[in-house]
C-alpha positions as CSV (number, residue, x, y, z in Angstrom):
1,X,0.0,0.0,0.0
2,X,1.8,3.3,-1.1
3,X,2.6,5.7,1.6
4,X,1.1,9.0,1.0
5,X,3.5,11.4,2.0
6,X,6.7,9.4,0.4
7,X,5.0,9.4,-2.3
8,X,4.3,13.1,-2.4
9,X,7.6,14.0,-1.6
10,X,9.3,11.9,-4.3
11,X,6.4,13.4,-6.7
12,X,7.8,16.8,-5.5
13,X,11.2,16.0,-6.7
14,X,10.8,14.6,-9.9
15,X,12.0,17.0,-13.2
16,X,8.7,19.4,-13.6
17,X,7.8,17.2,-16.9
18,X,7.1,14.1,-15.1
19,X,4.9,15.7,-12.8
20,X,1.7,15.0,-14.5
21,X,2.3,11.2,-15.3
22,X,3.6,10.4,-11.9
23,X,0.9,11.9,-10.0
24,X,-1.8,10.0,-12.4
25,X,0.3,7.3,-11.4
26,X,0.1,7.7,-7.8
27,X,-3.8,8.3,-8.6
28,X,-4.4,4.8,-10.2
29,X,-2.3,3.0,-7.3
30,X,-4.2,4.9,-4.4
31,X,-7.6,3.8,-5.7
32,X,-6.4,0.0,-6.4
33,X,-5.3,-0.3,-3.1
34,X,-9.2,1.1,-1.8
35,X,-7.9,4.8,-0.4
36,X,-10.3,6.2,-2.7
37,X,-10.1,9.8,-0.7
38,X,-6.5,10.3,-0.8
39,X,-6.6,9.2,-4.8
40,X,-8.8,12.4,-4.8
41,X,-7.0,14.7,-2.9
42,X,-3.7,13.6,-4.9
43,X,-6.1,13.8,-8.2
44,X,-6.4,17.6,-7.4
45,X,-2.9,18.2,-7.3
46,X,-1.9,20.7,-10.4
47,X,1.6,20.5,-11.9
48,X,3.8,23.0,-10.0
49,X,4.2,26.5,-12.2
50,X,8.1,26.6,-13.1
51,X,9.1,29.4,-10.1
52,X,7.0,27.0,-7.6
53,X,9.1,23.7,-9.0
54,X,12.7,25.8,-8.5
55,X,11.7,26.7,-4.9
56,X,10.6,22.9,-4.0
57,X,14.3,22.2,-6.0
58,X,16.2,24.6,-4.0
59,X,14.6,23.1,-1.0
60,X,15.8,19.5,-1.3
61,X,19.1,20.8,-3.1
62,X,20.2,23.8,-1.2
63,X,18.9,23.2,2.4
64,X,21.3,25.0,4.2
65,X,20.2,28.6,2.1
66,X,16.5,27.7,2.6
67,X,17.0,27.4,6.5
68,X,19.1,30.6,6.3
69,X,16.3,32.1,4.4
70,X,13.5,31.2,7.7
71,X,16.2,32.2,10.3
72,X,15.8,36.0,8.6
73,X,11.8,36.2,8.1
74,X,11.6,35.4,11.3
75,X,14.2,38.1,12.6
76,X,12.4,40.2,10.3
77,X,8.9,40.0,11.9
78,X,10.6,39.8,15.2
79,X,11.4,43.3,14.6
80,X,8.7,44.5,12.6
81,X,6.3,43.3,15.7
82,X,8.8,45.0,18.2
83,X,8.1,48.6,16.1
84,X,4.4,48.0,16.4
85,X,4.5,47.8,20.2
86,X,6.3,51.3,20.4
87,X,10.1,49.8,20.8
88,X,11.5,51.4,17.9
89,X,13.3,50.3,14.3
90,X,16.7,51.0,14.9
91,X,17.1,47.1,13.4
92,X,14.3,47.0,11.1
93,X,16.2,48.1,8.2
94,X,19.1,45.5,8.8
95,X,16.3,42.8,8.9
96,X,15.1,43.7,5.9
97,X,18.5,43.7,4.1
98,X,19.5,40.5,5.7
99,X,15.9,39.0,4.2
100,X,16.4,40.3,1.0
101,X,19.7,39.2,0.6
102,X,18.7,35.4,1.4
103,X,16.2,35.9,-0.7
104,X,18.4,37.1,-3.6
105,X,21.2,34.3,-2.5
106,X,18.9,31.2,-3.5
107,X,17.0,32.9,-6.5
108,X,20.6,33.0,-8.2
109,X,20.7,29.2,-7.2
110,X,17.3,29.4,-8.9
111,X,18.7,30.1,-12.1
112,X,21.8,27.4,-12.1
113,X,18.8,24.6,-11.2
114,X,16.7,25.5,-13.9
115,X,20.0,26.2,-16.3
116,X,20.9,22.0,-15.3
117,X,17.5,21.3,-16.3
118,X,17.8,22.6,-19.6
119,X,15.4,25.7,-19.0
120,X,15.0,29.1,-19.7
121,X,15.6,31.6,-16.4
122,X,14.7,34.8,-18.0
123,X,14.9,37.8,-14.7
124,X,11.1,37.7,-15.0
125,X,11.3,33.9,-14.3
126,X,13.8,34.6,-11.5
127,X,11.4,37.2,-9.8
128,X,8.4,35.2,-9.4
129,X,10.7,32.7,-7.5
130,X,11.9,35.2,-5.8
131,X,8.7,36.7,-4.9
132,X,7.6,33.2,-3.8
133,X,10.5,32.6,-1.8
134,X,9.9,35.9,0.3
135,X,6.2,34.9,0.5
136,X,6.9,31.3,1.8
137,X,9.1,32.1,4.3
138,X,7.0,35.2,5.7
139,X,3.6,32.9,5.8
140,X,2.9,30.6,8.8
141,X,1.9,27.9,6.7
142,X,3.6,28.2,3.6
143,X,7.0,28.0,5.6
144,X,6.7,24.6,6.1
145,X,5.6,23.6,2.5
146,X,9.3,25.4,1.5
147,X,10.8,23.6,4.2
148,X,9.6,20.1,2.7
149,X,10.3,21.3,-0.4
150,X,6.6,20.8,-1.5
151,X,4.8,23.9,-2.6
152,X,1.9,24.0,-4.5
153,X,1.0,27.7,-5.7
154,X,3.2,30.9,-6.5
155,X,2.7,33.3,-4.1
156,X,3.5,37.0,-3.0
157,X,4.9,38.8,0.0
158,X,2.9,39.9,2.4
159,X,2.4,43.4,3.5
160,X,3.7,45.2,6.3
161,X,0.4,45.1,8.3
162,X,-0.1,41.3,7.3
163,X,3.9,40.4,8.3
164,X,3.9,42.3,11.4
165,X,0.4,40.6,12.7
166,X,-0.5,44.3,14.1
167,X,0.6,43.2,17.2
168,X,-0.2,45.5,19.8
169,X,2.3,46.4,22.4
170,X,1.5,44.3,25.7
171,X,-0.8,45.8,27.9
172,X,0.7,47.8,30.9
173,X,0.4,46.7,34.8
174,X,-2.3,47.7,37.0
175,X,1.0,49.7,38.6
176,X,2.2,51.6,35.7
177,X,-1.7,52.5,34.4
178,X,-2.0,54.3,38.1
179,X,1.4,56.1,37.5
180,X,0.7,57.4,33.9
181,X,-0.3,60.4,33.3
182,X,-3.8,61.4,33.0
183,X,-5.5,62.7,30.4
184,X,-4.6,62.1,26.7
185,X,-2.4,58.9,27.0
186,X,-3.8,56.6,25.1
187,X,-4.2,58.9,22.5
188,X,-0.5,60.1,22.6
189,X,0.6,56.2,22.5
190,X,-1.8,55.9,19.9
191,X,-0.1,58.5,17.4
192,X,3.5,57.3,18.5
193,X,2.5,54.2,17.1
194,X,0.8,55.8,13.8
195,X,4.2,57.7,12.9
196,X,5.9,54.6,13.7
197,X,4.3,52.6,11.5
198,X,4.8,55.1,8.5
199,X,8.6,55.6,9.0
200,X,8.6,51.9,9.3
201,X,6.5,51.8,5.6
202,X,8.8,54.4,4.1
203,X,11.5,52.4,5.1
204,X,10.1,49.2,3.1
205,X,9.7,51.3,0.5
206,X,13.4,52.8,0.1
207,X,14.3,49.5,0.9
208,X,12.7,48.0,-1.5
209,X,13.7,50.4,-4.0
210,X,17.6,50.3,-3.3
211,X,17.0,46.6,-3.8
212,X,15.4,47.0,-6.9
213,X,18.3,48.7,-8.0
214,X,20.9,46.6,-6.8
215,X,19.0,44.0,-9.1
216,X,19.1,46.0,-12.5
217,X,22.9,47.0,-11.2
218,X,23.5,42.9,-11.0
219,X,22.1,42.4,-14.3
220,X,23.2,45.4,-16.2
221,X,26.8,43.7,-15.0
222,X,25.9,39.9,-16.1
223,X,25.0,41.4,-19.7
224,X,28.4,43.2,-19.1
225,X,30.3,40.1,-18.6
226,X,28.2,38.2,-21.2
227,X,28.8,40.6,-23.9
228,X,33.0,40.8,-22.8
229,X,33.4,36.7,-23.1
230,X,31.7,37.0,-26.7
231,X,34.0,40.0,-27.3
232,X,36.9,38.1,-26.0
233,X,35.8,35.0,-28.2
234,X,35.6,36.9,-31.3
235,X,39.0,38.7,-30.8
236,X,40.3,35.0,-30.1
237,X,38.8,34.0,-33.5
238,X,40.2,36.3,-35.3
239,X,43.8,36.2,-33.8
240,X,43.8,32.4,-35.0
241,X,42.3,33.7,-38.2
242,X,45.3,36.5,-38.5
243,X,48.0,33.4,-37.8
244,X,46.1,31.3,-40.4
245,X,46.3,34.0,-43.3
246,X,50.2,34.7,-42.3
247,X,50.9,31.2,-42.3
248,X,49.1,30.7,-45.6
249,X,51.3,34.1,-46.8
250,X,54.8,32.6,-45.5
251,X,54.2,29.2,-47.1
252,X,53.1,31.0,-50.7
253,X,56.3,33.0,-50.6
254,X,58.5,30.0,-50.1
């Protein structure tokens, strides 16, 4: 009788193009053997999109970056929970570089899996497994799916207000509510939090745009270097080319 979640996880790992046939597979064995509910539940399975099959990849083949990649989302909503209970973001903006730069760090894996598999990985390709990535590791329950290597569905980061929870600070003692001052309080904690939480969204935002130019500044220099090896080629072709023709000249003249 086939075990379930084996069998999911070896269906997980197979190259994208054998998805389909292997989980029909797995279909047609699950009902001979009488589990006629998990035949349907594998039955819905849909064949992974490619940035979805390159995240499960990098999972199984690069475990080390994907736990790297959880350690930082979780720093990162550590912090982004501490600045909406009033503490500050002196460390937000580290957290958010740190999670970014795992984030970049295993989508450039991304591209050398799907380059062994023979496929394309275009920057718009590389994107959505970024963007899945950062969503996966952010998401309670999509964190584990990465972790196992068995996502089903691209997804998308979060928002601040979704990542952070809007986690109110922790309610004061009996003690410190008698020692606080009266009258307008609440309402003055209230707006400290307010500006907080902007700064803390401009933030994302210049964050997120220095990053997004980092990225055009990392590919602007990969068409650099791409363009310099096929320089370098054709100034190697036509040096053999030149020793050819003055070969060909010395042996004419003798």
């Amino acid at each position: 009788m086939p075990d379930v979640e084996q069998e999911l996880d070896r269906l997980y790992a197979l190259p994208l193009d054998e998805f389909t046939a292997a989980r029909n597979d797995l279909v047609r064995r699950l009902t001979k053997a009488g589990r006629a509910d998990a035949a349907a539940e594998v039955k819905k399975l849909a064949k992974p999109s490619v940035p979805v099959w390159t995240a499960n990849q990098l999972a199984r083949r690069e475990p080390g970056e994907v736990r790297a990649l959880l350690r930082s989302a979780e720093e990162l909503r550590k912090a982004q929970e501490r600045v909406l209970g009033g503490k500050g973001a002196s460390d937000l903006q580290d957290r958010l570089a740190e999670q970014r730069r795992a984030v970049r760090a295993l989508a450039r894996l991304g591209r050398d899996v799907l380059g062994d598999e023979g496929r394309s990985a275009s920057d718009a390709i590389v994107e959505r497994i970024a963007k899945t990535l950062d969503a996966a590791a952010l998401d309670e329950g999509a964190r584990f799916q990465l972790r196992a290597g068995r996502l089903t569905e691209e997804l998308e980061p979060p928002g601040f207000e979704a990542l952070a929870g809007m986690t109110p600070a922790r309610p004061r003692s009996k003690r410190a509510e008698a020692a606080k001052p009266k009258g307008g309080g609440v309402a003055e904690a209230r707006r400290r939090v307010q500006e907080t939480q902007r700064e803390v969204r401009a933030r994302v935002r210049e964050a997120a745009q220095a990053e997004s130019a980092a990225e055009q500044a990392e590919s602007a220099a990969a068409e650099a270097r791409r363009k310099a090896r096929a320089a370098r080629k054709r100034s190697d072709g036509a040096e053999r080319a030149l020793a050819e023709a003055e070969a060909a000249l010395k042996k004419a003249r003798d």
